[in-house]
C-alpha positions in Angstrom: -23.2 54.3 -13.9 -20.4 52.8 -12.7 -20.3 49.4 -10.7 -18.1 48.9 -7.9 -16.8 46.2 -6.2 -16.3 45.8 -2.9 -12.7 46.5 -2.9 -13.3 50.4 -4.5 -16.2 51.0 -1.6 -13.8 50.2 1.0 -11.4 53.0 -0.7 -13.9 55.2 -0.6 -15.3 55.1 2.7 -12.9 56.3 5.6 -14.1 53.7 8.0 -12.0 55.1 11.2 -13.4 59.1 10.2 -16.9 57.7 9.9 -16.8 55.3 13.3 -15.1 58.5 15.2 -18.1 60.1 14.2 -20.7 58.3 15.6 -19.2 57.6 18.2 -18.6 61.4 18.7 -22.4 61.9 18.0 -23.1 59.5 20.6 -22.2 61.8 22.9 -24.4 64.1 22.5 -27.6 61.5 22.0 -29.0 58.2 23.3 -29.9 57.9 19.3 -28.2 54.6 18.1 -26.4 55.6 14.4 -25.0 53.3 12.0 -23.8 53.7 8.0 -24.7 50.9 5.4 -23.0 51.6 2.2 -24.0 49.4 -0.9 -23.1 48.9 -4.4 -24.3 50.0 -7.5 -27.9 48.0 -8.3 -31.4 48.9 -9.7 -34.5 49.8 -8.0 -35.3 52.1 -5.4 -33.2 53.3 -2.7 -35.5 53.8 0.1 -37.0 50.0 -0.4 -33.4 48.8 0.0 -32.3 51.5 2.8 -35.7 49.9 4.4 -34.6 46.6 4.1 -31.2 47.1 5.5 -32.9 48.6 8.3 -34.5 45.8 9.6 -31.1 43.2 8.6 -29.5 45.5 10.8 -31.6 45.3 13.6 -31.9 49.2 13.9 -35.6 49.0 15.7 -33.5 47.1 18.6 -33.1 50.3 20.6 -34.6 50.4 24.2 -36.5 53.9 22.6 -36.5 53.0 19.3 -34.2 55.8 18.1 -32.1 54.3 15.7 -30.8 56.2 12.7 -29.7 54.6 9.1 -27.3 56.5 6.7 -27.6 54.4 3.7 -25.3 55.5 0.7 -25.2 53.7 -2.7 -21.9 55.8 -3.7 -21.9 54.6 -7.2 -25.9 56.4 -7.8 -24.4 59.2 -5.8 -27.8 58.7 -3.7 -28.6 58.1 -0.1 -31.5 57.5 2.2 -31.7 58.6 5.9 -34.3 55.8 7.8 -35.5 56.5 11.6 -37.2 54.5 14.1 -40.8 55.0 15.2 -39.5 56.4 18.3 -37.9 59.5 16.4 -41.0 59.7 14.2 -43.0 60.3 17.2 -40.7 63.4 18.7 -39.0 65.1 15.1 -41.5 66.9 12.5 -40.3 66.8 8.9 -37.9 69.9 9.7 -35.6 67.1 11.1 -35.2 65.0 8.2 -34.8 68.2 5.9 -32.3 69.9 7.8 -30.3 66.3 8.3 -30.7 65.7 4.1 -29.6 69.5 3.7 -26.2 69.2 5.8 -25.2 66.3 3.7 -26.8 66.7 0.1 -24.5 69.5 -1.0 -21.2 66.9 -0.2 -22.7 64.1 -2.1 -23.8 66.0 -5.1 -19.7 66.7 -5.2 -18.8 62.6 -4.6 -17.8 64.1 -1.2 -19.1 60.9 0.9 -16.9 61.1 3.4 -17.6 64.4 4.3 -21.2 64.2 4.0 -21.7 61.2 6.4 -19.7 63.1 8.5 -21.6 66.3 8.1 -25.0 64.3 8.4 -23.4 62.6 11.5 -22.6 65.2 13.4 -26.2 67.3 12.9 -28.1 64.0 13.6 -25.9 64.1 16.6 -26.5 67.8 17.6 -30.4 67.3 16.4 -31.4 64.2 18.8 -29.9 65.4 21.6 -32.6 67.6 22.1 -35.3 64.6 22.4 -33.0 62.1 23.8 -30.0 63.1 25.1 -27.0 61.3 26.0 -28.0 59.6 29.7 -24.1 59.6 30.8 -23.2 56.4 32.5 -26.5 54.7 32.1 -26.1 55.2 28.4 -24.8 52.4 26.7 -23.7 51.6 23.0 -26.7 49.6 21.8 -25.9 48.8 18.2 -22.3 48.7 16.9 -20.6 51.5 15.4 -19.0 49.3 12.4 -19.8 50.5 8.7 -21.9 47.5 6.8 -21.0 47.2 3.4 -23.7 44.7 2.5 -25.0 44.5 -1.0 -28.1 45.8 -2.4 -30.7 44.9 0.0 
Protein backbone atom coordinates (compact mmCIF):
# COMPACT_ATOMS: atom_id res chain seq x y z
CA UNK A 1 0.00 0.00 0.00
CA UNK A 2 1.17 3.13 -0.63
CA UNK A 3 1.18 6.13 2.03
CA UNK A 4 0.44 9.53 0.95
CA UNK A 5 0.98 12.66 2.27
CA UNK A 6 -1.05 15.39 2.29
CA UNK A 7 0.55 17.18 -0.51
CA UNK A 8 -0.26 13.91 -3.18
CA UNK A 9 -4.07 13.87 -1.87
CA UNK A 10 -4.48 17.37 -2.75
CA UNK A 11 -3.10 16.40 -6.40
CA UNK A 12 -5.40 13.91 -6.58
CA UNK A 13 -8.55 15.32 -5.65
CA UNK A 14 -10.01 18.13 -8.05
CA UNK A 15 -11.30 20.29 -5.34
CA UNK A 16 -13.16 22.90 -7.72
CA UNK A 17 -14.85 19.58 -9.98
CA UNK A 18 -15.87 18.02 -6.72
CA UNK A 19 -17.35 21.49 -4.84
CA UNK A 20 -19.24 22.24 -8.44
CA UNK A 21 -20.65 19.05 -7.80
CA UNK A 22 -22.33 19.35 -4.78
CA UNK A 23 -23.11 22.30 -5.22
CA UNK A 24 -24.81 21.22 -8.50
CA UNK A 25 -26.46 18.26 -6.51
CA UNK A 26 -27.81 20.69 -4.26
CA UNK A 27 -29.94 21.71 -6.66
CA UNK A 28 -31.79 19.06 -7.08
CA UNK A 29 -32.02 18.15 -3.08
CA UNK A 30 -32.37 19.77 0.38
CA UNK A 31 -29.70 16.66 1.18
CA UNK A 32 -26.57 18.34 2.76
CA UNK A 33 -23.29 16.55 0.87
CA UNK A 34 -19.84 16.81 1.79
CA UNK A 35 -16.36 14.59 0.81
CA UNK A 36 -13.74 13.65 3.55
CA UNK A 37 -10.80 12.17 1.92
CA UNK A 38 -8.10 10.58 4.30
CA UNK A 39 -4.78 8.94 4.16
CA UNK A 40 -3.56 5.64 4.00
CA UNK A 41 -4.06 3.99 7.79
CA UNK A 42 -5.21 0.60 9.33
CA UNK A 43 -8.44 -0.45 10.50
CA UNK A 44 -11.76 -0.21 9.20
CA UNK A 45 -13.14 2.22 6.92
CA UNK A 46 -16.71 2.49 7.98
CA UNK A 47 -15.48 3.06 11.92
CA UNK A 48 -13.42 6.05 10.59
CA UNK A 49 -16.03 7.20 7.76
CA UNK A 50 -18.37 7.08 11.16
CA UNK A 51 -16.19 9.03 13.02
CA UNK A 52 -15.68 11.71 10.50
CA UNK A 53 -19.21 11.94 10.39
CA UNK A 54 -19.86 13.14 13.53
CA UNK A 55 -16.32 15.71 13.49
CA UNK A 56 -18.07 16.97 10.69
CA UNK A 57 -21.15 17.69 12.16
CA UNK A 58 -23.19 15.93 9.30
CA UNK A 59 -26.33 15.10 11.80
CA UNK A 60 -26.63 19.14 11.98
CA UNK A 61 -29.17 19.19 9.13
CA UNK A 62 -32.72 20.65 10.01
CA UNK A 63 -33.97 16.88 8.43
CA UNK A 64 -31.11 15.11 9.20
CA UNK A 65 -30.22 14.28 5.53
CA UNK A 66 -26.72 14.67 5.47
CA UNK A 67 -24.62 12.56 3.14
CA UNK A 68 -20.66 11.47 3.67
CA UNK A 69 -18.37 10.43 0.74
CA UNK A 70 -15.48 9.24 2.54
CA UNK A 71 -12.50 8.00 0.32
CA UNK A 72 -9.13 6.65 1.62
CA UNK A 73 -7.58 6.95 -2.05
CA UNK A 74 -4.41 5.14 -1.13
CA UNK A 75 -6.80 1.57 -0.01
CA UNK A 76 -8.74 2.48 -3.13
CA UNK A 77 -11.83 2.17 -0.64
CA UNK A 78 -14.69 4.35 0.28
CA UNK A 79 -17.66 4.55 2.61
CA UNK A 80 -20.95 6.35 1.83
CA UNK A 81 -22.62 7.40 5.61
CA UNK A 82 -26.34 8.91 5.83
CA UNK A 83 -28.26 10.55 8.40
CA UNK A 84 -31.18 8.89 10.32
CA UNK A 85 -33.32 11.16 8.40
CA UNK A 86 -32.45 9.37 4.96
CA UNK A 87 -32.55 5.96 6.74
CA UNK A 88 -36.03 6.48 7.51
CA UNK A 89 -37.20 7.48 3.64
CA UNK A 90 -34.36 5.23 1.27
CA UNK A 91 -34.52 1.21 1.46
CA UNK A 92 -31.13 -0.45 0.81
CA UNK A 93 -31.74 0.06 -3.18
CA UNK A 94 -30.43 3.53 -2.39
CA UNK A 95 -27.22 2.90 -0.98
CA UNK A 96 -26.61 0.07 -3.70
CA UNK A 97 -27.39 2.01 -6.68
CA UNK A 98 -25.23 5.20 -5.04
CA UNK A 99 -22.08 2.47 -4.30
CA UNK A 100 -22.79 1.02 -8.00
CA UNK A 101 -22.49 4.55 -9.89
CA UNK A 102 -19.11 5.05 -8.24
CA UNK A 103 -17.45 1.51 -7.48
CA UNK A 104 -16.54 0.86 -11.14
CA UNK A 105 -14.41 4.52 -11.15
CA UNK A 106 -12.57 3.64 -8.03
CA UNK A 107 -11.76 0.15 -8.78
CA UNK A 108 -9.82 2.14 -11.91
CA UNK A 109 -8.08 4.92 -9.26
CA UNK A 110 -10.62 7.13 -11.09
CA UNK A 111 -11.67 9.24 -7.80
CA UNK A 112 -12.40 12.16 -9.31
CA UNK A 113 -14.82 10.71 -11.49
CA UNK A 114 -16.43 8.59 -9.04
CA UNK A 115 -17.21 11.31 -6.38
CA UNK A 116 -18.45 12.97 -9.15
CA UNK A 117 -20.53 10.14 -10.48
CA UNK A 118 -21.66 9.30 -6.80
CA UNK A 119 -22.44 13.05 -6.48
CA UNK A 120 -24.57 13.57 -8.96
CA UNK A 121 -26.90 10.13 -8.44
CA UNK A 122 -27.11 11.07 -4.68
CA UNK A 123 -28.23 14.31 -6.07
CA UNK A 124 -30.76 12.87 -8.67
CA UNK A 125 -31.74 10.03 -5.80
CA UNK A 126 -32.77 12.52 -2.73
CA UNK A 127 -34.54 14.66 -4.64
CA UNK A 128 -37.26 12.45 -4.72
CA UNK A 129 -37.64 12.51 -0.63
CA UNK A 130 -36.46 15.90 -0.15
CA UNK A 131 -36.24 18.10 -2.80
CA UNK A 132 -34.65 21.24 -3.26
CA UNK A 133 -37.13 23.93 -1.34
CA UNK A 134 -35.98 26.97 -3.70
CA UNK A 135 -35.39 30.08 -1.79
CA UNK A 136 -36.09 28.68 1.57
CA UNK A 137 -33.37 26.20 0.94
CA UNK A 138 -30.26 27.13 2.30
CA UNK A 139 -26.64 25.68 2.32
CA UNK A 140 -26.44 24.07 5.73
CA UNK A 141 -23.00 22.54 5.86
CA UNK A 142 -20.11 23.77 3.69
CA UNK A 143 -19.32 22.42 0.48
CA UNK A 144 -15.33 22.40 1.16
CA UNK A 145 -13.49 18.85 0.76
CA UNK A 146 -11.93 17.83 4.42
CA UNK A 147 -8.78 16.26 4.09
CA UNK A 148 -8.49 15.19 7.67
CA UNK A 149 -6.50 12.21 8.72
CA UNK A 150 -7.66 8.84 9.60
CA UNK A 151 -10.40 9.35 11.97
Amino acid sequence: MAFMSQHKLLAIIDDDRIKAAIAAAEKQTSGEMRVSVSRFFYGSVRHAAEKAFDRMKMRDTRDRNGILFFVVPSRHRFVVVGDEGIHRKVGQEFWDKLVAAMAGDFREGKFNEGLIRGIGECGRLLAEHFPHQGERDVNELPDDIDFGNKE
